[in-house]
One Martini backbone bead per residue (centre of mass of N, CA, C, O) as a GRO file, in nm:
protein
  165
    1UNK     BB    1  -0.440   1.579  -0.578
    2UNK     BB    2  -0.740   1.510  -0.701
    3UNK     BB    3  -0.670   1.492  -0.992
    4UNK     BB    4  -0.447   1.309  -0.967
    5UNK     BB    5  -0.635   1.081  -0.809
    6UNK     BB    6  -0.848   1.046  -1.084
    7UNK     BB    7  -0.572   1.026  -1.249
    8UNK     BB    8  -0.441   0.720  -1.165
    9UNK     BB    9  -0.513   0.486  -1.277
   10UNK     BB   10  -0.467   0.575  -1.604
   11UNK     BB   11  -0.180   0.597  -1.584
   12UNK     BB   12  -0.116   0.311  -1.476
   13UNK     BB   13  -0.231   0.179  -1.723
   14UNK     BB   14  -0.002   0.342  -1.924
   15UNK     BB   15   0.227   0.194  -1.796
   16UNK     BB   16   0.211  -0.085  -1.731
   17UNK     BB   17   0.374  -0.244  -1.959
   18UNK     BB   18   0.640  -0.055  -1.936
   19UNK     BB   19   0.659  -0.169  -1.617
   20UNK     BB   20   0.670  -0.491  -1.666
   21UNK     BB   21   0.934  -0.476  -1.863
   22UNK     BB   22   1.098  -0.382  -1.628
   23UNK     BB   23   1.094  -0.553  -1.396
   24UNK     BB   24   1.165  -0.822  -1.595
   25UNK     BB   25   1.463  -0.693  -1.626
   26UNK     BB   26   1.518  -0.655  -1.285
   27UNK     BB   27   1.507  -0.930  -1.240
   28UNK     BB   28   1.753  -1.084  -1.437
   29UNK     BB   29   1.908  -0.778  -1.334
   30UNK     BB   30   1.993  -0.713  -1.003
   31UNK     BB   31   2.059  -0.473  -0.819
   32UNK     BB   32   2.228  -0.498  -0.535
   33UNK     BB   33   2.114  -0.172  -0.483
   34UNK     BB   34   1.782  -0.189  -0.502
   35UNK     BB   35   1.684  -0.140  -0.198
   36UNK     BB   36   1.844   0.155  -0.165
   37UNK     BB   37   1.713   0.312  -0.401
   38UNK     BB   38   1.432   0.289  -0.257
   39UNK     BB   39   1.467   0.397   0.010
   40UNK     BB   40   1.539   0.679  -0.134
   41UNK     BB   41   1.296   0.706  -0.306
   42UNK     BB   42   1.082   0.721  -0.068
   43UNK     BB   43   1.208   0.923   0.144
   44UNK     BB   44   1.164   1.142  -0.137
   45UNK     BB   45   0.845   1.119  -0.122
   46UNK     BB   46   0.762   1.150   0.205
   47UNK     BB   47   0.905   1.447   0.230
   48UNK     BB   48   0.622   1.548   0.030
   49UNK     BB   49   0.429   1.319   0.111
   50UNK     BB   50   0.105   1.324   0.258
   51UNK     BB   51  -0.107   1.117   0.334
   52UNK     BB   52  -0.367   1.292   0.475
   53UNK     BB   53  -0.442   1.394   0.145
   54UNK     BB   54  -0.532   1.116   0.058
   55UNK     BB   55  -0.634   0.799   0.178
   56UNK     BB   56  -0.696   0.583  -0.054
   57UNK     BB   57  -0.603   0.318   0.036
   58UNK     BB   58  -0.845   0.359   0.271
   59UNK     BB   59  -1.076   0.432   0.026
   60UNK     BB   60  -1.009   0.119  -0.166
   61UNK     BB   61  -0.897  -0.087   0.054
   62UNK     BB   62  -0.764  -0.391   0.222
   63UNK     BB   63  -0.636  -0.503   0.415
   64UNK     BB   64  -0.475  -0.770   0.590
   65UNK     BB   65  -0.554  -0.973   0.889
   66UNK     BB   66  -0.373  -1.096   1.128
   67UNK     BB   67  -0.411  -1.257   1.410
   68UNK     BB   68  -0.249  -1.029   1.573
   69UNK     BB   69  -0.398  -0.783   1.482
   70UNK     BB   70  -0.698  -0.892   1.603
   71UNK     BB   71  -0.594  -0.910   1.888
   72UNK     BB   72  -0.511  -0.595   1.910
   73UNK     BB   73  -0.759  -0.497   1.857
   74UNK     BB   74  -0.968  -0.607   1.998
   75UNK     BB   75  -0.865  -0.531   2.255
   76UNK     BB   76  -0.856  -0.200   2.215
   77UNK     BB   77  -1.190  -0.236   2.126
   78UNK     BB   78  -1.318  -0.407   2.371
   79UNK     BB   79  -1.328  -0.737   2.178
   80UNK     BB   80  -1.410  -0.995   2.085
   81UNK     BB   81  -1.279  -1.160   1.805
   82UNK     BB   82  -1.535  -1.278   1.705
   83UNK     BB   83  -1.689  -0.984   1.657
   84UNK     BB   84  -1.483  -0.833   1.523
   85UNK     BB   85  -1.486  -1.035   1.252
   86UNK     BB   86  -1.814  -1.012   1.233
   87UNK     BB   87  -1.841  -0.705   1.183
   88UNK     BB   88  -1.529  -0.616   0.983
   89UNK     BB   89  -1.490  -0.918   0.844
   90UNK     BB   90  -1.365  -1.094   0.580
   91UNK     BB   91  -1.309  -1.349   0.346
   92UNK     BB   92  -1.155  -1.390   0.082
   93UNK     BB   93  -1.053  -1.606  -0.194
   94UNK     BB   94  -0.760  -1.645   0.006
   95UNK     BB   95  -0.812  -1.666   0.286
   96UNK     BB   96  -0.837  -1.341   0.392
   97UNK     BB   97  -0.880  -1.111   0.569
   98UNK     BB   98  -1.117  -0.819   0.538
   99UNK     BB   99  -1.261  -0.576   0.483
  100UNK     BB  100  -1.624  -0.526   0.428
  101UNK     BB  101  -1.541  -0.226   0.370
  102UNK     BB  102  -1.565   0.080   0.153
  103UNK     BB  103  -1.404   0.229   0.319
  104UNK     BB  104  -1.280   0.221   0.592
  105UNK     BB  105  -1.379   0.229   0.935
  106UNK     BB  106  -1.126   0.373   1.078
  107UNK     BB  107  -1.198   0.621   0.885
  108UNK     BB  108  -1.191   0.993   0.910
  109UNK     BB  109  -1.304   1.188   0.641
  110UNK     BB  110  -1.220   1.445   0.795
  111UNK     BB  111  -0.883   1.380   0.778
  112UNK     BB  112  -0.765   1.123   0.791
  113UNK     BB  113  -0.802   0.929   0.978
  114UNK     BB  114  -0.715   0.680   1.260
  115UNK     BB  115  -0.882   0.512   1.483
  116UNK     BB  116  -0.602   0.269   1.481
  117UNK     BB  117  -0.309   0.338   1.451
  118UNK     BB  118  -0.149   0.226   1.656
  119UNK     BB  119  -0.313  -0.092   1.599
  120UNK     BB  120  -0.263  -0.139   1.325
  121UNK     BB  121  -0.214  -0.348   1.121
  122UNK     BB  122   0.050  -0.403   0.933
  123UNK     BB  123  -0.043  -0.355   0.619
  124UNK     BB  124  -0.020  -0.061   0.693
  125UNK     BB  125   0.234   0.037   0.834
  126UNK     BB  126   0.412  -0.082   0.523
  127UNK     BB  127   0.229   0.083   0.346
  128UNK     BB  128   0.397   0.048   0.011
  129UNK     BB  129   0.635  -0.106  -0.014
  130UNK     BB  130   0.886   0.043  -0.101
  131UNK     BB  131   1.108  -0.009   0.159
  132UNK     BB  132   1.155  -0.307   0.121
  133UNK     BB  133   1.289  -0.536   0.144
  134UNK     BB  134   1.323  -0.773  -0.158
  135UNK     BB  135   1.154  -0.588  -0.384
  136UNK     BB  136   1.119  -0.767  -0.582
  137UNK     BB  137   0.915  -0.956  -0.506
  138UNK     BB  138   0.670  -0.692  -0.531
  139UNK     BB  139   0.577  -0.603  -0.815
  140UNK     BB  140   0.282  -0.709  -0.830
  141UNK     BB  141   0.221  -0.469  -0.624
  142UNK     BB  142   0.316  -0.247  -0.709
  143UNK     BB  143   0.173  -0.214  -0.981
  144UNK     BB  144  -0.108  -0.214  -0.796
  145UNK     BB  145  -0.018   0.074  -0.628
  146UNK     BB  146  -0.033   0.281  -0.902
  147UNK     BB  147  -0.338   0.288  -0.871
  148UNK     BB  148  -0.370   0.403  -0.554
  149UNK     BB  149  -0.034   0.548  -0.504
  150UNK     BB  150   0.109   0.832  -0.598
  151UNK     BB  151   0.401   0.755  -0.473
  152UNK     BB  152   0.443   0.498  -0.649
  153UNK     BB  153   0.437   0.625  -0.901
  154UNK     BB  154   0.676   0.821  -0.847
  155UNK     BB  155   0.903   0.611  -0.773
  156UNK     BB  156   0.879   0.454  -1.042
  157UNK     BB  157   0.936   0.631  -1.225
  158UNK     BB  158   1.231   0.703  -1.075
  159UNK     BB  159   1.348   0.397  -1.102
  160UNK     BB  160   1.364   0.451  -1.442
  161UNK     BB  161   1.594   0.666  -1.416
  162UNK     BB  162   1.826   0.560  -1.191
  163UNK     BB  163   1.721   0.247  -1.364
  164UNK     BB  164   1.802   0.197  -1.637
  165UNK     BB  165   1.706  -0.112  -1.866
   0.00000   0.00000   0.00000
């Protein structure tokens, strides 16, 4: 796995444009099925792939946390929401909150485990959005996400494979 994630982003980026003209054909021509085909193709990926082996997004990007988020994890870890901003958070260059340093503040890297897991972020929750319904809407996330997620990065071999374009 350190092998593959030291060259990860360099795989990532020679498949960039190839991945961004499959994208582009998967948009204007979109599988009624692929939904369907993403959930299917997630769930046969995270059957093999344990998060707690890699933690690299938590370990080089940073969630957005939305204001329900702060309210929650400020309640659980007993700070008052804005001690919790001014801690632990800054505004991005699109005014969206994010954490002040990487690695994330609640990763315990020695397993790689989350201290606010319970109350994690919503986009911890649902990443690496490859399940997520309206899939078509977030390949641009997901091109980035190619760079940063073993499984993301598998996923779409797979699914370049299962529609071919």
């Amino acid at each position: 796995m350190e092998a593959f994630l030291k060259d990860l982003p360099e795989l990532a980026k020679e498949k960039l444009q190839e991945n961004r003209k499959y994208f582009a054909k998967l948009k204007k021509r979109t599988p009624k099925r692929l939904d369907l085909v993403m959930q299917e193709l997630h769930d046969a990926e995270f059957e093999k792939t344990d998060c707690l082996t890699c933690a690299n997004c938590c370990k080089t990007t940073s969630p957005i946390f939305t204001e329900k988020d702060i309210q929650r994890i400020s309640k659980h870890l007993r700070m008052k929401e804005r001690v919790f901003i001014s801690t632990y958070l800054e505004l991005d260059s699109d005014d969206f909150y994010v954490l002040k340093t990487a690695p994330c503040t609640f990763l315990d890297e020695t397993d790689n485990t989350c201290f606010i897991y319970d109350v994690r972020p919503k986009a911890c929750k649902e990443y690496p959005h490859t399940n997520r319904r309206k899939f078509i809407q977030i390949t641009n996330l997901t091109l980035k996400n190619t760079e940063i997620c073993p499984a993301v990065y598998n996923i779409i071999e797979e699914l370049k494979k299962k529609l071919p374009m």
